[in-house]
C-alpha angles and dihedrals in degrees: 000000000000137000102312115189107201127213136195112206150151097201089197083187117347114236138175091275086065093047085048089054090050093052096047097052096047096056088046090052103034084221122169101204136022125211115198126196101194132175118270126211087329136052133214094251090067100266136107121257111272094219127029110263097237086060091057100035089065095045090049085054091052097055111033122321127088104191121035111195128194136217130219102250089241084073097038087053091056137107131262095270088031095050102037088047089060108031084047093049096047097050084039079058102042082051114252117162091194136057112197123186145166118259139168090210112040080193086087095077080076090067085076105069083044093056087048089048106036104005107051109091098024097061095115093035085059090045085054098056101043082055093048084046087051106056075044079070105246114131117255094265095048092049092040087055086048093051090047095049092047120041095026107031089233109187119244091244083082106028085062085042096053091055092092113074101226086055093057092055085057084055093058091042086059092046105051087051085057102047089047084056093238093119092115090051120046120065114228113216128191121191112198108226124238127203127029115359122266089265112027108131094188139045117235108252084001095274113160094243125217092230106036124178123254085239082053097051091042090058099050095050080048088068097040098249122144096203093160120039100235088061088075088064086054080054110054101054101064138330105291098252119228133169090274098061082067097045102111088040089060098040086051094039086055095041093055097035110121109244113258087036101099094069086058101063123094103277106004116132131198086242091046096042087050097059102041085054088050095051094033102101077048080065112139110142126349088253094046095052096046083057085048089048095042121099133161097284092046119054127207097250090057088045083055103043089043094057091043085052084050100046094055102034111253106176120200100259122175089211115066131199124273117200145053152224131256111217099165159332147196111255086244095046090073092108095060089050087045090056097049091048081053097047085056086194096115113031106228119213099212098162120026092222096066101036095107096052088052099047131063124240094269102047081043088069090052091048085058088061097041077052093057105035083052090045094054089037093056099039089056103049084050111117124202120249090019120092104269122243114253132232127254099266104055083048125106113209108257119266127203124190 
């Protein structure tokens, strides 16, 4: 197989920031093909996905990748170490030999080589300490610096570097290709973003802006407004789905849980559980009631992800689930797909129907979950009067000629 660029993404949705990243990467790489994992119905800050992934996958096809991959929700709904460990995996066994990903600083490629040189090795040691710094009180980004500054010597250059979220997941990206010893192998390559910042809500003096970010875009289908025509295709499908679409879901999920339940989901801890049973009868909307929750040693992104975790049952589990989803691919792109079918590392469910023949029993518990988060997903974008939208099993993976 040829040169294959890989790319972790959430595409939610997916805009013309995320084409121009495509593009770019390509060009740099030279790549012939380019292999997505992106996100399903829910995405790693605790929310479900705006737009079905059916919907952006084929987008995705029609304006850069070849190949959209898709992840069990166990992974999505995971942490930054937890998420970048299974969406990486899965693009180094399907064969990439080049990582490409969004960044507001292309000085931080040159994390790589530091991590190689001071990080390999010390990776749980750091974990450790960030989790002693933790049940100190300090939130995970703050423990997780002071892990870094301590026990590596990290300059400042990247410490300051590692304080925005996304950049930490690149950090994790960069860490699990290392761990899996694929470091010399696999090119890291950062694509500086135009336009408006990962996380910038609102546009300076108001202006529609060419590049938007994806929070941009989100608030703006959240009030209903089509700013950008294309928009309008995201539309038609199915009602855009937020937090708020779930909220009685949630309040009824909370009210009904067995006491003693909360401390054995995913990343519910005794601390966490204590305080959403303490805010719950202050429950207005989901969003509302994570800002109530959230305090200086739990962030709102962990609040979200843990009552999405709750709502659809994620138990802690030490295993976690290997394998992924095809959603879709473009007609030329069969050899790649030939080629990870050959390689056997990463089972690919191709076709509902089959999955348990092709997973063991283990990964079989986690497909239960991915079953029921789709169903409720799905059930819940659904308008009345318009075609629904149908479950994963009754799907066929897209296919662009």
């Amino acid at each position: 197989m040829r040169g294959v660029l890989g790319v972790v993404a959430e595409f939610n949705p997916f805009h013309k920031g995320h084409s121009y990243l495509l593009k770019k990467a390509k060009k740099i790489t030279g790549a012939d093909y380019v292999i997505c994992a992106m996100s399903g119905d829910y995405v790693q800050r605790g929310e479900c996905a705006c737009v079905s992934k059916y919907v952006r996958a084929e987008v995705a096809l029609n304006f850069g990748c070849d190949v959209v991959l898709s992840m069990p929700v166990y992974c999505s709904l995971s942490s930054a170490g937890e998420f970048a460990e299974a969406y990486v995996k899965a693009l180094v066994n399907a064969g990439i030999d080049a990582l490409a990903f969004g960044c507001e600083d292309e000085r931080i490629g040159g994390l790589m080589d530091y991590i190689k040189k001071h990080i390999m090795g010390s990776g749980s040691a750091i974990d450790s300490w960030a989790m002693a710094y933790m049940r100190m009180g300090d939130p995970y980004p703050v423990a997780r610096e002071k892990a870094f500054r301590e026990l590596c010597g990290m300059p400042e250059e990247f410490i300051e570097m590692l304080r925005s979220p996304n950049n930490l997941l690149i950090y994790e990206y960069m860490r699990t290709v290392c761990e899996m010893g694929a470091a010399d192998r696999i090119r890291m390559i950062p694509i500086k973003r135009i336009g408006m910042a990962h996380h910038d809500e609102e546009a300076v003096g108001g202006w529609i802006p060419e590049y938007p970010s994806g929070s941009f875009i989100r608030k703006k289908m959240k009030a209903g407004e089509d700013i950008y025509d294309w928009l309008s295709v995201y539309r038609s499908v199915h009602k855009p789905l937020f937090w708020r679409d779930y909220s009685d879901l949630l309040y009824y999920r909370l009210l009904t849980a067995p006491k003693g339940e909360l401390p054995q989901i995913k990343d519910v801890s005794e601390d966490l559980a204590g305080r959403i049973t303490s805010e719950f009868y202050n429950f207005d909307d989901p969003e509302d009631y994570i800002l109530r929750i959230k305090n200086k040693s739990v962030t709102y992104t962990r609040i979200s992800r843990a009552l999405m975790q709750t709502l659809l049952k994620l138990p802690k589990r030490k295993e976690r689930p290997n394998y992924c989803y095809l959603l879709g691919y473009r007609e030329e792109a069969a050899a790649v797909l030939h080629e990870i079918k050959k390689r056997g590392r990463i089972p690919m469910i191709t076709k509902a129907a089959d999955a348990r023949k092709q997973l063991n029993w283990l990964n079989c518990e986690f497909y239960q979950m991915d079953v029921k988060a789709n169903e409720l997903y799905v059930r819940l974008a659904s308008v009345p009067g318009k075609e629904p939208l149908l479950p994963d099993y009754k799907m066929q993976p897209v296919i662009v000629k």
